[in-house]
KEKOLMI-7542 format. One record per residue (C-alpha): x, y, z; residue number from 1. Coordinates in Angstrom, 1 decimal, decimal comma, always signed. Example, Ala and Ser with C-alpha at 12.3 -4.5 7.8 and 13.67 -1.06 7.14 Angstrom:
residues 2
+--------+--------+--------+-----+
|      u |      v |      w |   i |
+--------+--------+--------+-----+
|  +12,3 |   -4,5 |   +7,8 |   1 |
|  +13,7 |   -1,1 |   +7,1 |   2 |
+--------+--------+--------+-----+
This chain:
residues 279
+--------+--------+--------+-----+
|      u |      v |      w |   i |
+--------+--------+--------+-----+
|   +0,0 |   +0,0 |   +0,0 |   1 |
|   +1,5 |   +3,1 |   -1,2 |   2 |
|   +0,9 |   +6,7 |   +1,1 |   3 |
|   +2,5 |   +9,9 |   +0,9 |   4 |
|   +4,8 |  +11,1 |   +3,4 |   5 |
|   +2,6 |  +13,4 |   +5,6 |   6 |
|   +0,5 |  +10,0 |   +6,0 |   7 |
|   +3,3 |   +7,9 |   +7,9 |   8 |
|   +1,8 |   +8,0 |  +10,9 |   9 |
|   -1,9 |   +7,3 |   +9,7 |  10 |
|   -0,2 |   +4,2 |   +8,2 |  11 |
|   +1,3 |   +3,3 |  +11,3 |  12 |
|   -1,5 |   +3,6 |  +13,4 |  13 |
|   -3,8 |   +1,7 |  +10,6 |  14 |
|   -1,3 |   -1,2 |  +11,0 |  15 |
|   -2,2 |   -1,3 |  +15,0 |  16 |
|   -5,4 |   -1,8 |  +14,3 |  17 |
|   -5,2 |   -4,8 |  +11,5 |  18 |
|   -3,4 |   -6,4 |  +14,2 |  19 |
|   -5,3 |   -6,0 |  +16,8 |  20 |
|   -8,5 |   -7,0 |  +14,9 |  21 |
|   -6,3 |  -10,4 |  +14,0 |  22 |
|   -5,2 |   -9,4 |  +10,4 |  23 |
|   -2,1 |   -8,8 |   +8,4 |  24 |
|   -1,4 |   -5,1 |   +7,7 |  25 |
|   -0,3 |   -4,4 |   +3,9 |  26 |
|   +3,2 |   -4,2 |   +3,3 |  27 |
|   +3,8 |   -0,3 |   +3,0 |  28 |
|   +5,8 |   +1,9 |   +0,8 |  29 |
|   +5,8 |   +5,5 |   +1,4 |  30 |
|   +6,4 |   +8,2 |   -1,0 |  31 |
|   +7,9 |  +11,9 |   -1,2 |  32 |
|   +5,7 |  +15,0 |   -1,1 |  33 |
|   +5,2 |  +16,9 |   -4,4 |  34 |
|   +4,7 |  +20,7 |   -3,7 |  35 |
|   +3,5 |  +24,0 |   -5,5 |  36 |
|   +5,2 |  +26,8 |   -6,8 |  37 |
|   +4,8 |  +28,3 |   -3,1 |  38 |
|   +6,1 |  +25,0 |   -1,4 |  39 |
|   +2,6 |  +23,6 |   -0,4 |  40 |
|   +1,7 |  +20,7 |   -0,7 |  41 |
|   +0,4 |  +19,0 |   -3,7 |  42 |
|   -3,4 |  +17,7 |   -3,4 |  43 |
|   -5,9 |  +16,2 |   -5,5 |  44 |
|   -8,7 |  +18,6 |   -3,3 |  45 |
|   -7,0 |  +22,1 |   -3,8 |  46 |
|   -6,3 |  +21,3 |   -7,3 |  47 |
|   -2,8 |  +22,8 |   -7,4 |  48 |
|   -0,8 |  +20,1 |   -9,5 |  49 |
|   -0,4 |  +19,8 |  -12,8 |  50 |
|   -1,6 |  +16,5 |  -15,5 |  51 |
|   +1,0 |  +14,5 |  -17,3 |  52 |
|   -1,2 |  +16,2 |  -20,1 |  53 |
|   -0,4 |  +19,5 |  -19,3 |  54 |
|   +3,4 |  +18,5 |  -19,0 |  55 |
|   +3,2 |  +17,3 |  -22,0 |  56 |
|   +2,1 |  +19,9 |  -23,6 |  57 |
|   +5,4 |  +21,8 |  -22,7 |  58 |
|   +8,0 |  +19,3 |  -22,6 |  59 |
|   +9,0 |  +16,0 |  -24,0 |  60 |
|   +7,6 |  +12,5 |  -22,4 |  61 |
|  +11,7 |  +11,8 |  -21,9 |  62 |
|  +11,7 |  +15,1 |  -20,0 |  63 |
|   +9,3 |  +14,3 |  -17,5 |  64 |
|  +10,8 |  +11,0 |  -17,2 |  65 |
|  +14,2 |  +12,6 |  -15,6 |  66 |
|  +12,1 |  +15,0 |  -13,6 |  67 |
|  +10,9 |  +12,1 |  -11,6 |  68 |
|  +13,8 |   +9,4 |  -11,8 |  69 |
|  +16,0 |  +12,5 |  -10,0 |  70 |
|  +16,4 |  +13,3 |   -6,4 |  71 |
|  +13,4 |  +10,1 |   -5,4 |  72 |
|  +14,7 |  +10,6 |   -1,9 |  73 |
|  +13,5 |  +14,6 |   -1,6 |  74 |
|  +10,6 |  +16,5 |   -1,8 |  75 |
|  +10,2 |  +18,1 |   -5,0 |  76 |
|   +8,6 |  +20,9 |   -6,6 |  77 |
|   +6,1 |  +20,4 |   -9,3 |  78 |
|   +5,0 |  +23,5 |  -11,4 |  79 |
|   +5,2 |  +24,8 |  -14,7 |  80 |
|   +8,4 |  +26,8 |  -13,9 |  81 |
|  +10,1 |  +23,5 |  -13,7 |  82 |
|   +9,0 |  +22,2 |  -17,3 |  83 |
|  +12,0 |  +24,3 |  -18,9 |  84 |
|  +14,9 |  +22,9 |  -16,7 |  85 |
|  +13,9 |  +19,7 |  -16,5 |  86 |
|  +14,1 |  +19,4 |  -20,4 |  87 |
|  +17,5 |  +21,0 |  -20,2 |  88 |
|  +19,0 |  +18,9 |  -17,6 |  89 |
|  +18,5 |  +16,0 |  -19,8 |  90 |
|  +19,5 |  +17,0 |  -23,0 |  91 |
|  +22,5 |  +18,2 |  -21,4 |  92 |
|  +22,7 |  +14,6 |  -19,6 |  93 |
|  +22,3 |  +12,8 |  -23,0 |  94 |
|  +25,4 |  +14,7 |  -24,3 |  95 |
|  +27,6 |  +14,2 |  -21,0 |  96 |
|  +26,5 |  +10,1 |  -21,8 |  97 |
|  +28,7 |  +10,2 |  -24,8 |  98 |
|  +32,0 |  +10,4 |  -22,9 |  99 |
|  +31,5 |   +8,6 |  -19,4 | 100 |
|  +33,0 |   +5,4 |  -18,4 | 101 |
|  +30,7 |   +2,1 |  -18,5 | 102 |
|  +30,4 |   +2,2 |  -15,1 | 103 |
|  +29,4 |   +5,9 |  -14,7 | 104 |
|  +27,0 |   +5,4 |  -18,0 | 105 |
|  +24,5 |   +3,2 |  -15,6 | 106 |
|  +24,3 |   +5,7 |  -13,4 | 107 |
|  +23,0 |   +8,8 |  -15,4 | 108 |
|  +19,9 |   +8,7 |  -15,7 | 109 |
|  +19,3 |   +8,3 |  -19,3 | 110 |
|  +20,5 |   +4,6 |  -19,0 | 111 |
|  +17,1 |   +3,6 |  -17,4 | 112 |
|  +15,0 |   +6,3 |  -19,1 | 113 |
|  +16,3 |   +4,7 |  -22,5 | 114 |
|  +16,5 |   +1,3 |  -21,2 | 115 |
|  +20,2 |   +1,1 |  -21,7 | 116 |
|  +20,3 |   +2,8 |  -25,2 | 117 |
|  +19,9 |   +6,2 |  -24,8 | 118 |
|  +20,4 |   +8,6 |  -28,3 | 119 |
|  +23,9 |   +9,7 |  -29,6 | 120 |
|  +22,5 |  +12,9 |  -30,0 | 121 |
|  +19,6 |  +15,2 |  -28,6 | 122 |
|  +19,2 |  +18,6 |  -29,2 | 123 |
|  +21,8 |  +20,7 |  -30,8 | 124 |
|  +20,1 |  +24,0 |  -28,8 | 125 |
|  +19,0 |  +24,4 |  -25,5 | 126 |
|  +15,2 |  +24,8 |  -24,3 | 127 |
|  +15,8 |  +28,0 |  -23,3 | 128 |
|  +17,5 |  +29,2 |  -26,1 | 129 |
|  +14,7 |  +28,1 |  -28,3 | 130 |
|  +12,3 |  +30,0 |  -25,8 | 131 |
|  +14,4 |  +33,1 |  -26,3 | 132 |
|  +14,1 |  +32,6 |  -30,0 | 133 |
|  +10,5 |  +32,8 |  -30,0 | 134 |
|  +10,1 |  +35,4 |  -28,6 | 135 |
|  +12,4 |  +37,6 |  -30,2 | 136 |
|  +11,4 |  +36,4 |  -33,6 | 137 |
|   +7,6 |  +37,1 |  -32,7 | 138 |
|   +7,4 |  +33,4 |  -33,8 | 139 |
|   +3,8 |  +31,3 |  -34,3 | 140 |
|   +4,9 |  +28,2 |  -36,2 | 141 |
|   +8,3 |  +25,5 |  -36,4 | 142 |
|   +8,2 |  +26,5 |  -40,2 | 143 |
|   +9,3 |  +30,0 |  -38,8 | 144 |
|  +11,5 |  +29,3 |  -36,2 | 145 |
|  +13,2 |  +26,5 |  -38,9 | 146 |
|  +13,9 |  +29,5 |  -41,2 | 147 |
|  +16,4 |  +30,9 |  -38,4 | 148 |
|  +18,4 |  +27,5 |  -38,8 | 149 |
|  +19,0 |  +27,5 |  -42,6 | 150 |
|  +22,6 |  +29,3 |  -42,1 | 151 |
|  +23,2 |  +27,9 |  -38,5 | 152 |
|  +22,4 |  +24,7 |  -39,3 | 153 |
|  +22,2 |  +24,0 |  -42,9 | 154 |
|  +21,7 |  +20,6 |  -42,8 | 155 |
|  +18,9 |  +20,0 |  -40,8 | 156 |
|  +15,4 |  +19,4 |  -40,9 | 157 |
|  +12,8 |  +18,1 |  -38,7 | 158 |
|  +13,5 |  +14,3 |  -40,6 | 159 |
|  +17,0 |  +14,9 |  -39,3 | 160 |
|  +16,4 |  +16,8 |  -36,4 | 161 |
|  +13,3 |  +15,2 |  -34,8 | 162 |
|  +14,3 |  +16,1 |  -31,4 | 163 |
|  +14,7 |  +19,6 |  -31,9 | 164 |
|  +11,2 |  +19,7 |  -34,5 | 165 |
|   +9,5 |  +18,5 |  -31,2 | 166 |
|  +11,3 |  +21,2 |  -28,8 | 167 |
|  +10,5 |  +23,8 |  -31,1 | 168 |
|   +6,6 |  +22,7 |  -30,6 | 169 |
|   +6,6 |  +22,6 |  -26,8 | 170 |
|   +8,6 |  +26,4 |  -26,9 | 171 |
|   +5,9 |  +27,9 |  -29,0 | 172 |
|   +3,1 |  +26,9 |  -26,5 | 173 |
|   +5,6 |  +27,6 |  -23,4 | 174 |
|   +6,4 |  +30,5 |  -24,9 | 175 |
|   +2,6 |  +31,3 |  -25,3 | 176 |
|   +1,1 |  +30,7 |  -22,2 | 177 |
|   +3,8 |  +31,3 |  -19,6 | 178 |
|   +6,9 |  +33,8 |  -20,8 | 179 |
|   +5,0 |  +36,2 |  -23,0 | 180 |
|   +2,3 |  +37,3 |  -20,2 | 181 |
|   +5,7 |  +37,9 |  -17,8 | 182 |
|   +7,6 |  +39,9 |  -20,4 | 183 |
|   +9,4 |  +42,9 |  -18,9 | 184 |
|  +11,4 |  +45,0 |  -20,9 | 185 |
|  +13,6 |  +48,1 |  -19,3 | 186 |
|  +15,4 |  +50,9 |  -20,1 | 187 |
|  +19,6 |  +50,3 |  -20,0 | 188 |
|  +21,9 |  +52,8 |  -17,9 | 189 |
|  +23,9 |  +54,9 |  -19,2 | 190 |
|  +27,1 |  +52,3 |  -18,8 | 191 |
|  +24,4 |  +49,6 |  -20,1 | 192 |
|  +23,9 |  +52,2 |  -23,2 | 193 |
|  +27,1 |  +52,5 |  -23,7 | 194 |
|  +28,4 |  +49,0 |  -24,0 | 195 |
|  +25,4 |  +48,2 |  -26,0 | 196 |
|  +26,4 |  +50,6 |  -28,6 | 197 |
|  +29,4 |  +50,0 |  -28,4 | 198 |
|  +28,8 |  +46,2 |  -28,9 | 199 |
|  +26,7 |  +46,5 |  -32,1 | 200 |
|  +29,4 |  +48,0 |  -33,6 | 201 |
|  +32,1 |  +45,1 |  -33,3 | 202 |
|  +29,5 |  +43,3 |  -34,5 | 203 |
|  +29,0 |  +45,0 |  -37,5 | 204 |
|  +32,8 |  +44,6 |  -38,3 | 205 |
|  +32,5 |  +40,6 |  -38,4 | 206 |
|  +30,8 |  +39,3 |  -41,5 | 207 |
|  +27,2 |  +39,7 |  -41,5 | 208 |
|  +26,7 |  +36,1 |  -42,1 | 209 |
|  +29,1 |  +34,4 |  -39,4 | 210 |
|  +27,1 |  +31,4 |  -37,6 | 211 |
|  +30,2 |  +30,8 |  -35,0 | 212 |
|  +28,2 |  +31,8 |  -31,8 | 213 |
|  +32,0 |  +31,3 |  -30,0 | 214 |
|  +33,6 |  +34,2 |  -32,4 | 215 |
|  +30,2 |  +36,3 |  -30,9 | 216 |
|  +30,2 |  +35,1 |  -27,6 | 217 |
|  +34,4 |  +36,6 |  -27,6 | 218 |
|  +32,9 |  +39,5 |  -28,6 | 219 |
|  +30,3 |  +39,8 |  -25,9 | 220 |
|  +33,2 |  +39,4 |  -23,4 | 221 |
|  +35,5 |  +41,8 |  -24,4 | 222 |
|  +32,8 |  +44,5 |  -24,0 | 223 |
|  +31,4 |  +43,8 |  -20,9 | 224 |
|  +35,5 |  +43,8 |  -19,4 | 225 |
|  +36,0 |  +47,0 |  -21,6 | 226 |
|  +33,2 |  +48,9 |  -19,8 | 227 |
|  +34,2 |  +47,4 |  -16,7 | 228 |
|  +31,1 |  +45,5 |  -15,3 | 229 |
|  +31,8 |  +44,1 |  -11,8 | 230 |
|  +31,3 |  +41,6 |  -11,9 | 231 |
|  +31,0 |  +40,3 |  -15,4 | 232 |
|  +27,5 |  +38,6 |  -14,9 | 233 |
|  +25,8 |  +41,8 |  -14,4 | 234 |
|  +26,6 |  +42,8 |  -17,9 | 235 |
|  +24,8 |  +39,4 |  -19,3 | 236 |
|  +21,6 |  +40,3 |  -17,1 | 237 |
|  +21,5 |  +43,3 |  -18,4 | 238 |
|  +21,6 |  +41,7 |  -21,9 | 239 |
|  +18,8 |  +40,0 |  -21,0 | 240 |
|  +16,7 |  +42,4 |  -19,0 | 241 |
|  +17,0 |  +45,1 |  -21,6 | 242 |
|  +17,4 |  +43,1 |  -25,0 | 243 |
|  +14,9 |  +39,8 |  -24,1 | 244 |
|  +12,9 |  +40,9 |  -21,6 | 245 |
|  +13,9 |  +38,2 |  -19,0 | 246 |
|  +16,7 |  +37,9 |  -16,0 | 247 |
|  +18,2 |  +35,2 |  -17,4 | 248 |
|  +18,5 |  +33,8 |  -21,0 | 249 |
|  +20,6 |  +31,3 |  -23,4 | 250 |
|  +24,5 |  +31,9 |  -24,0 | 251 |
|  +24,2 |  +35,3 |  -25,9 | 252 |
|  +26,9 |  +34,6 |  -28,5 | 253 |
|  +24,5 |  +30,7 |  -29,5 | 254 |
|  +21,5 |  +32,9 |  -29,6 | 255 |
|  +22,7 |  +35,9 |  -31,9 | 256 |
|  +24,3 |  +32,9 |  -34,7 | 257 |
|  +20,8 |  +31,6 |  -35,1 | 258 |
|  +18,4 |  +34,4 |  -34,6 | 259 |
|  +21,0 |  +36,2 |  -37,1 | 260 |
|  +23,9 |  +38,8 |  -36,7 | 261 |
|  +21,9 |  +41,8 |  -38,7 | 262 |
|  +19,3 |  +40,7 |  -36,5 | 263 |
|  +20,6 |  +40,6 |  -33,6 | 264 |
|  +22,4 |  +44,2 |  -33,9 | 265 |
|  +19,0 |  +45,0 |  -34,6 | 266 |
|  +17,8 |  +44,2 |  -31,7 | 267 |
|  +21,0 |  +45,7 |  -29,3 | 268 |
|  +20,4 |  +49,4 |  -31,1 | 269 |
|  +16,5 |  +49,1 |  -30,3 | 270 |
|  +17,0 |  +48,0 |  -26,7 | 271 |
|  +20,1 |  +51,0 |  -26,4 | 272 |
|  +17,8 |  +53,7 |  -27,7 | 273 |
|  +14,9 |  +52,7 |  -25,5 | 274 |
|  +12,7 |  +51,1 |  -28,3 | 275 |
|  +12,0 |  +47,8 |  -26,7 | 276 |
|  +11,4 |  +49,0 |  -22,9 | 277 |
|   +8,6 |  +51,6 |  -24,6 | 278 |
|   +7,1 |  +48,9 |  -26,8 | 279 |
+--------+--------+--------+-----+
């Protein structure tokens, strides 16, 4: 007989009185606690879980297969705002599979999710990055969001690509129902403006059609140490704050190679001069 955790003593209890009443309790097994977004428990009464259907919806069946093969020990929160890691976690597990040891192979999790033959390759773009994408592109269909990968990724299509044809699905209804309603643009400051500026002009000195997101990302760097952020993170969030809309986003120099580098300076003048925050 399986109970949650809160019900341990109920259980116990129960038991006392099988036996006394000559019986044989049920062997137990007792489960974790799933809680909300504010920590609460989970119940079926207050309504404040979510259906595999609704998971599904946003993420990949192999996503919310990790979510609960990790941590079975702990309590665990289960909201929408977990949907997004979750599917990162394990494409970034899949690729750390590659290169382990046998031995340390059985023990990530994609072993047993896979049954012991996991993919050689998942996704070759984060979740979030795809989220990010979306919203930047105004995006409403994968035939859209494709069109951004003809120079990144020349060679692929959703035949080659499933994985990714199916993320790009579950990031336009993400996107739809949970980041755009909670997009917050704001204005840079005046060392934000300046940096900004001054990186959309080192980008318009590289070739207008380079896809290397490392020879952007360099880039990127060397401005935020130029106008002497401290520390270097606060540059990034205000990359994303100003130019996304978010706190946090994908690795900058991944998501300007497939949104596009005209694009993408595009975007960095608009969000220097003001544009996005009074959109």
């Amino acid at each position: 007989e399986m109970a949650g955790k809160d019900l341990i003593e109920s259980v116990r209890e129960s038991g006392k009185i099988c036996r006394a009443l000559g019986g044989v309790p049920p062997e137990g097994f007792n489960f974790e606690l799933f809680l909300d977004i504010e920590g609460k428990k989970i119940s079926k009464s207050k309504g404040n879980g979510l259906t595999m259907d609704e998971w599904l919806r946003y993420g990949t069946p192999e996503s919310l297969s990790w979510y609960m093969f990790q941590s079975p020990k702990s309590a665990k929160s289960l909201h929408f705002n977990v949907i997004p890691r979750a599917i990162d976690d394990y494409l970034s597990f899949i690729d750390q599979f590659q290169t382990q040891e046998p031995a340390k192979q059985i023990d990530n999790a994609v072993w047993s999710i896979h049954a012991g033959s996991p993919p050689k390759v998942a996704s070759p773009v984060s979740f979030s990055l795809l989220l990010n994408l979306v919203g930047v592109a105004n995006a409403s269909s994968r035939d859209q969001l494709w069109a951004y990968f003809a120079k990144y990724l020349p060679e692929a299509t959703p035949e080659t690509e499933p994985t990714l044809d199916r993320l790009m699905g579950h990031a336009l209804n993400y996107y739809e129902d949970f980041v755009k309603p909670t997009k917050s643009y704001r204005l840079p400051t005046a060392q934000e403006k300046a940096a900004l500026l001054d990186l959309a002009e080192r980008l318009k000195a590289l070739p207008a059609d380079t896809t290397d997101g490392e020879i952007i990302q360099n880039e990127v760097y060397a401005v935020g140490k130029a106008h002497a952020f401290e520390p270097l993170r606060a540059w990034f969030g205000a990359l994303y704050e100003v130019l996304l809309g978010a706190s946090q986003g994908p690795r900058f120099g991944s998501f300007a190679a497939i949104y596009g580098l005209p694009q993408t300076i595009s975007l960095i003048e608009a969000g220097a001069n003001g544009d996005l925050a009074e959109g």
